[in-house]
N, C-alpha and C positions, 0 to 999 in steps of 0.2 A: 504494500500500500504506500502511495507517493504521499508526501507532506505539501500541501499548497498552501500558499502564502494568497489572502482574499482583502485588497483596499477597499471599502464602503468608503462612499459618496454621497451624503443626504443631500436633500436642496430641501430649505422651507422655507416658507411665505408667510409673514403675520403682518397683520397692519397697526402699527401703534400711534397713540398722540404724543406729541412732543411740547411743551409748549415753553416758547423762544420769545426776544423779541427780534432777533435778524435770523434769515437761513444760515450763518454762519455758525452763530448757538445751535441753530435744529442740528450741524453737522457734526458738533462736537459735541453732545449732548449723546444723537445717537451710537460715535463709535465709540464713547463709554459702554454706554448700553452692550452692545456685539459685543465688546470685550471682556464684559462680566457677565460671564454666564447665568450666574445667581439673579441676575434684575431682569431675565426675561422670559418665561418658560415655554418653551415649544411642546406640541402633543401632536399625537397621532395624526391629529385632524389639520396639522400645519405643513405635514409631511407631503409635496407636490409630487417629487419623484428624486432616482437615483442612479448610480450604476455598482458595479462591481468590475474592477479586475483583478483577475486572477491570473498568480504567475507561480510557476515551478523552480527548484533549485535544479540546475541542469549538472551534468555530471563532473562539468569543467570548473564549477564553483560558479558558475554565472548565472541570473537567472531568466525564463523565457518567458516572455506575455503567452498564454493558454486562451487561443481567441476560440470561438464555440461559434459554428456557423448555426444560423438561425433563419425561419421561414418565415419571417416579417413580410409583412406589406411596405411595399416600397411607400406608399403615403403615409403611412406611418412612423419611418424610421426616424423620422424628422420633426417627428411631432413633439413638442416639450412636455407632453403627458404619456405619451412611449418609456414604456419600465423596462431600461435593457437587461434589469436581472430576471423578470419572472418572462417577461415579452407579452406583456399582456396593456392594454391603455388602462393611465390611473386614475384617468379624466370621470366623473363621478354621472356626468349624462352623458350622452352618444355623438362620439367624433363628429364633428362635420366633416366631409368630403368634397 
Protein backbone atom coordinates (compact mmCIF):
# COMPACT_ATOMS: atom_id res chain seq x y z
CA UNK A 1 0.00 0.00 0.00
CA UNK A 2 1.49 3.54 -1.21
CA UNK A 3 1.44 6.59 1.29
CA UNK A 4 -0.19 9.66 -0.43
CA UNK A 5 0.53 12.99 0.44
CA UNK A 6 -3.51 14.97 -0.12
CA UNK A 7 -3.23 19.32 -0.15
CA UNK A 8 -7.01 20.58 0.70
CA UNK A 9 -8.09 23.67 -0.65
CA UNK A 10 -11.28 25.31 0.95
CA UNK A 11 -12.71 28.50 -0.79
CA UNK A 12 -15.44 30.40 1.57
CA UNK A 13 -17.65 33.07 1.11
CA UNK A 14 -19.21 35.01 4.00
CA UNK A 15 -20.60 38.58 3.94
CA UNK A 16 -19.73 40.71 6.88
CA UNK A 17 -20.22 44.48 8.11
CA UNK A 18 -17.56 46.58 8.79
CA UNK A 19 -18.09 49.70 9.97
CA UNK A 20 -15.32 52.46 8.92
CA UNK A 21 -15.22 55.97 8.30
CA UNK A 22 -12.84 55.65 4.89
CA UNK A 23 -12.48 52.21 2.75
CA UNK A 24 -9.14 52.40 3.81
CA UNK A 25 -10.21 51.41 7.75
CA UNK A 26 -12.82 48.81 5.87
CA UNK A 27 -9.37 47.42 4.43
CA UNK A 28 -7.47 47.27 7.43
CA UNK A 29 -10.10 46.44 9.61
CA UNK A 30 -10.92 43.42 7.45
CA UNK A 31 -7.27 41.94 7.13
CA UNK A 32 -7.24 41.92 10.84
CA UNK A 33 -10.39 40.05 10.65
CA UNK A 34 -8.77 37.19 7.82
CA UNK A 35 -5.93 37.02 10.02
CA UNK A 36 -7.47 36.07 13.29
CA UNK A 37 -9.16 33.26 12.88
CA UNK A 38 -10.98 33.57 16.27
CA UNK A 39 -13.08 36.94 15.00
CA UNK A 40 -14.71 35.06 12.29
CA UNK A 41 -16.39 31.79 12.13
CA UNK A 42 -16.97 29.98 8.91
CA UNK A 43 -19.46 26.70 8.63
CA UNK A 44 -20.42 24.23 6.59
CA UNK A 45 -22.93 26.46 5.00
CA UNK A 46 -19.96 29.05 3.99
CA UNK A 47 -18.05 26.35 2.30
CA UNK A 48 -18.42 27.36 -1.90
CA UNK A 49 -16.09 24.77 -3.11
CA UNK A 50 -12.41 23.17 -3.37
CA UNK A 51 -9.85 20.90 -4.60
CA UNK A 52 -7.58 18.39 -3.67
CA UNK A 53 -4.07 17.39 -4.85
CA UNK A 54 -2.75 14.54 -4.54
CA UNK A 55 0.82 13.59 -4.96
CA UNK A 56 3.12 10.36 -4.36
CA UNK A 57 6.71 9.94 -2.92
CA UNK A 58 8.25 8.41 -6.13
CA UNK A 59 11.16 6.01 -5.63
CA UNK A 60 13.88 8.72 -6.60
CA UNK A 61 12.85 10.69 -3.35
CA UNK A 62 10.90 13.04 -5.53
CA UNK A 63 7.42 13.56 -5.43
CA UNK A 64 4.63 13.03 -8.53
CA UNK A 65 1.32 15.19 -8.89
CA UNK A 66 -1.34 11.79 -9.19
CA UNK A 67 -3.72 13.48 -11.80
CA UNK A 68 -7.05 11.17 -11.94
CA UNK A 69 -8.79 11.48 -15.35
CA UNK A 70 -12.31 12.29 -14.98
CA UNK A 71 -15.65 12.30 -17.03
CA UNK A 72 -16.70 15.91 -16.58
CA UNK A 73 -18.64 17.88 -18.74
CA UNK A 74 -16.73 20.18 -20.51
CA UNK A 75 -19.33 23.18 -19.36
CA UNK A 76 -18.75 22.21 -16.20
CA UNK A 77 -15.13 22.18 -15.77
CA UNK A 78 -15.14 25.60 -15.44
CA UNK A 79 -17.75 26.29 -13.53
CA UNK A 80 -16.69 27.92 -9.83
CA UNK A 81 -19.34 25.47 -8.35
CA UNK A 82 -17.42 22.35 -10.08
CA UNK A 83 -16.11 20.12 -6.99
CA UNK A 84 -12.99 18.75 -8.46
CA UNK A 85 -12.71 16.31 -5.56
CA UNK A 86 -16.10 14.51 -5.58
CA UNK A 87 -16.82 15.83 -9.60
CA UNK A 88 -20.14 16.59 -8.69
CA UNK A 89 -21.60 20.71 -8.94
CA UNK A 90 -21.93 22.34 -5.25
CA UNK A 91 -24.04 24.91 -6.74
CA UNK A 92 -27.28 24.35 -4.36
CA UNK A 93 -30.05 24.84 -7.52
CA UNK A 94 -29.51 23.65 -11.05
CA UNK A 95 -26.57 24.89 -13.23
CA UNK A 96 -27.48 27.07 -15.96
CA UNK A 97 -26.22 26.06 -19.24
Amino acid sequence: MKKFKVTLTGHYQKTISVYAETPEQVKEKTETILFDTDLIDFSDEDFIGGEAVVTVDREDGLEESVEEETDEDDCCSGCPYFCSVCGECVYEDECEE
